[in-house]
PLY file of the C-alpha trace (Angstrom):
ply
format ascii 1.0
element vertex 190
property float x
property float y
property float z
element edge 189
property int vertex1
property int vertex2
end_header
97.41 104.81 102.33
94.83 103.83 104.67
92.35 103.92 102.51
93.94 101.61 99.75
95.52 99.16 102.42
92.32 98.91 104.64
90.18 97.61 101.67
92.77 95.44 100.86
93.32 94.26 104.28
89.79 93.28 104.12
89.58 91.61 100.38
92.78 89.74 100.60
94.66 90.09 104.17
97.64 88.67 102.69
98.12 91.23 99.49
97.47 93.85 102.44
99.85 92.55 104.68
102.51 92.69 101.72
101.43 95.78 100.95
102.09 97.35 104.13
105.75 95.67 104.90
106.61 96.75 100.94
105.46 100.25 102.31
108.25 100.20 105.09
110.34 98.65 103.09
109.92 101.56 100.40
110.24 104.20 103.48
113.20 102.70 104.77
115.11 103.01 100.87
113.72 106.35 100.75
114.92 107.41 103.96
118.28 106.12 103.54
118.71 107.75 100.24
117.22 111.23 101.57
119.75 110.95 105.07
122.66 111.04 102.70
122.17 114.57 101.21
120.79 115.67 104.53
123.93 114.56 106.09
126.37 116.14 103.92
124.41 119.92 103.47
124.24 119.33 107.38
128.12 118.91 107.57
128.74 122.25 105.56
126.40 124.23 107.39
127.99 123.21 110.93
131.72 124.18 109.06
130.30 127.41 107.36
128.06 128.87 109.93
128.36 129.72 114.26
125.69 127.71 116.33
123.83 130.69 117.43
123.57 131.91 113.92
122.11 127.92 112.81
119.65 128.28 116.07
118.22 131.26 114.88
118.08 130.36 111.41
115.90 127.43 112.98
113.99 129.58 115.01
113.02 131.56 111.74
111.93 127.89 109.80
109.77 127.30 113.39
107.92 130.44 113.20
107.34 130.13 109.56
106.20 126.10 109.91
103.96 126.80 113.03
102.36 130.31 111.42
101.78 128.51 108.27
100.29 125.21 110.48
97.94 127.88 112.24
96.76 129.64 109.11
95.97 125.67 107.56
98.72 126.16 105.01
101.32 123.67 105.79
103.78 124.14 102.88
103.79 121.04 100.50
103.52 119.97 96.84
99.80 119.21 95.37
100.66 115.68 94.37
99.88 112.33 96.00
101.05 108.80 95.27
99.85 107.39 91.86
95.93 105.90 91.98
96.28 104.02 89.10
99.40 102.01 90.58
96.84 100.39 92.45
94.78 98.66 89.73
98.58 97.45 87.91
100.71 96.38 90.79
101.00 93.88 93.07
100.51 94.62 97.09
104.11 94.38 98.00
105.59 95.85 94.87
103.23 99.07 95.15
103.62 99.19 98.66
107.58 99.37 97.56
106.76 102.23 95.29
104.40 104.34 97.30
107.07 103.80 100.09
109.77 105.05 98.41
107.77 108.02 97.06
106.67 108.73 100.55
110.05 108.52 102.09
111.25 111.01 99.78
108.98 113.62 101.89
109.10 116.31 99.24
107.29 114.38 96.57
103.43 113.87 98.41
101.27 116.08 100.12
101.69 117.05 104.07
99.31 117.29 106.84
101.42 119.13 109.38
104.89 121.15 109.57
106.51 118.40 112.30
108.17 116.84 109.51
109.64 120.12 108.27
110.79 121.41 111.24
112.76 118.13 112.66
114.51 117.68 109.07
115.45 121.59 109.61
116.49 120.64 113.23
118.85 117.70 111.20
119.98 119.96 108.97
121.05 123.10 111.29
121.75 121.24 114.26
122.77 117.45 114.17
123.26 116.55 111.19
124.80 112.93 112.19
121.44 112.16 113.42
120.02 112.34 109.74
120.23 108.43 109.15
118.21 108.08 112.62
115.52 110.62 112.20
114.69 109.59 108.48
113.91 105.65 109.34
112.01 106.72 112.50
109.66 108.92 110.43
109.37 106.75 107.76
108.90 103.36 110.36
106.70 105.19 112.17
104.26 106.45 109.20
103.83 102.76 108.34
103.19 101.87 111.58
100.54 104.50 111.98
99.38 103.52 108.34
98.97 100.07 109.41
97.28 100.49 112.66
94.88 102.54 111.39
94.39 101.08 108.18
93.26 98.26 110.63
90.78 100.41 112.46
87.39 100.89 112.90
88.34 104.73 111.04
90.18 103.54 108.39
87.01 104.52 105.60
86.62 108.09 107.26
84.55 110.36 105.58
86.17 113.15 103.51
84.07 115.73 105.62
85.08 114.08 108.92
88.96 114.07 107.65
88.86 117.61 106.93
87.86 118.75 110.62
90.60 116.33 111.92
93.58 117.46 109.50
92.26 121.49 110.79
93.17 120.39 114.40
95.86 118.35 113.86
97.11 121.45 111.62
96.34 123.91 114.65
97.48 121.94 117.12
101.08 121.38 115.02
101.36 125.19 114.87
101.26 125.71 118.30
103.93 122.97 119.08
105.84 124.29 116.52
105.78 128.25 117.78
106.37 126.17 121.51
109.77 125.02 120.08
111.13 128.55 118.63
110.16 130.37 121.45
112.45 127.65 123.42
114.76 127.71 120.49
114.84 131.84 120.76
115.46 131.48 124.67
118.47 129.53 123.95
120.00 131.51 121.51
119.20 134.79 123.83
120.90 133.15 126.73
124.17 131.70 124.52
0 1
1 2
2 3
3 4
4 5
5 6
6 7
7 8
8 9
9 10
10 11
11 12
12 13
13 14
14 15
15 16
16 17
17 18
18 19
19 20
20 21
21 22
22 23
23 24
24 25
25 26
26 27
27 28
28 29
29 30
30 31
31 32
32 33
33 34
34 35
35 36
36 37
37 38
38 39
39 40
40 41
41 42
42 43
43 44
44 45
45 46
46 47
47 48
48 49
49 50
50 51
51 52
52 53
53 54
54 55
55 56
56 57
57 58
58 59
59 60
60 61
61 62
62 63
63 64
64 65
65 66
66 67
67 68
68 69
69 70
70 71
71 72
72 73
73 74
74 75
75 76
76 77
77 78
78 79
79 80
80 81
81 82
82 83
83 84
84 85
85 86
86 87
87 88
88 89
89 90
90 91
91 92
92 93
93 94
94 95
95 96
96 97
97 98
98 99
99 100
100 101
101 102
102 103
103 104
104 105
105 106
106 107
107 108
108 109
109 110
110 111
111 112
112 113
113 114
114 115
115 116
116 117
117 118
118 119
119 120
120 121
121 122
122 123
123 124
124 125
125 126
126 127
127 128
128 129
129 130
130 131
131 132
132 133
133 134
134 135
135 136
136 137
137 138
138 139
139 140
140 141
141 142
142 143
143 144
144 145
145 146
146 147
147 148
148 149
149 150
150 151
151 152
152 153
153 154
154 155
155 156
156 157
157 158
158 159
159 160
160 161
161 162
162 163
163 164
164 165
165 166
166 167
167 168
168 169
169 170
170 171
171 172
172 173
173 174
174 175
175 176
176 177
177 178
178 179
179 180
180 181
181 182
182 183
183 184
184 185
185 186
186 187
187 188
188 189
C-alpha cells in the first residue's frame, strides 16, 4: 500500500489523500462484513463447547501461529491486491477496493500471525467483541499505511524489507508462544 499511496502522495496529494480514506473506508465494509460470520461461528462455539476446552483449543492455534512466526512461515495465501487496479482506477475508488480486499484478511498476503491469533481469540473466546476487533485492525492498518506511506521509508528497498518482515516475524512468534503459555496457565489453574 505504501508503496502505491506514497508515490501518489507525492504526484498528486489529493488522489493520495482519497486514496487512503477510500482504503479505510474499504477496511471498515470489509470488517463489518467479516464480524458477522465471526460473530455467529463464535456464538455456536461458546453453546457447543466448555471454556477450558475453547482455551486450549486457543492455546493449540498460539503455538501453531508463534512456531510458524519463528520458522518465517506465517500461514497466508500467495496473492496481493491487484497492480493493474492502479493504472484503471481512481484514488478513492481503488483505495475502496484494495480496502475491502484487505479487510477481508484471508484474501492478501500476511506478515505476522497477530492477526490470526486475535480473530482465534474472537472466535473461541468473545465472540461479541468481533464487530470491535475487526474495525480496529482494519483502522489501524490504514493508519499505519498512511503514516508511513508519508515517511521518509515509505520507498524501502526490497532487501531492506526482507530483514525487517524476518524480525517482525520472530519477534511475533515469541509474543505469540508468550500468550499460550499464559493461555495454558489459565486453563491449568481453571
Amino acid at each position: 500500500m505504501a508503496g502505491v499511496a506514497g508515490p501518489m502522495l507525492r504526484r498528486n496529494p489529493f488522489e493520495g489523500v482519497r486514496f487512503l480514506v477510500g482504503l479505510a473506508v474499504g477496511g471498515v465494509i470489509a470488517g463489518v462484513l467479516l464480524a458477522i460470520p465471526v460473530f455467529l461461528a463464535g456464538m455456536l462455539l461458546q453453546q457447543v463447547l466448555p471454556e477450558p476446552l475453547r482455551l486450549a483449543l486457543l492455546a493449540a492455534v498460539a503455538v501453531w501461529l508463534g512456531v510458524a512466526d519463528l520458522r518465517d512461515r506465517t500461514p497466508h495465501i500467495w496473492r496481493q491486491v491487484p497492480q493493474r487496479l492502479v493504472r484503471t482506477l481512481p484514488g478513492g475508488t481503488l483505495g475502496v477496493v484494495w480496502g475491502i480486499d484487505l479487510g477481508l484478511l484471508f484474501t492478501t498476503q500476511k506478515t505476522v500471525s497477530l492477526i490470526w491469533l486475535a480473530l482465534a481469540a474472537v472466535l473461541l473466546v468473545d465472540p461479541a467483541s468481533a464487530p470491535i476487533l475487526l474495525l480496529c485492525v482494519v483502522l489501524v492498518a490504514s493508519l499505519l499505511v498512511s503514516l508511513w506511506s508519508m515517511s521518509k521509508h515509505a520507498d524501502l528497498p526490497e532487501r531492506r524489507s526482507r530483514k525487517w518482515v524476518v524480525r517482525a516475524r520472530r519477534a511475533s512468534g515469541v509474543t505469540i508462544l508468550a500468550v499460550a503459555l499464559s493461555l495454558v496457565v489459565a486453563v491449568v489453574q481453571a
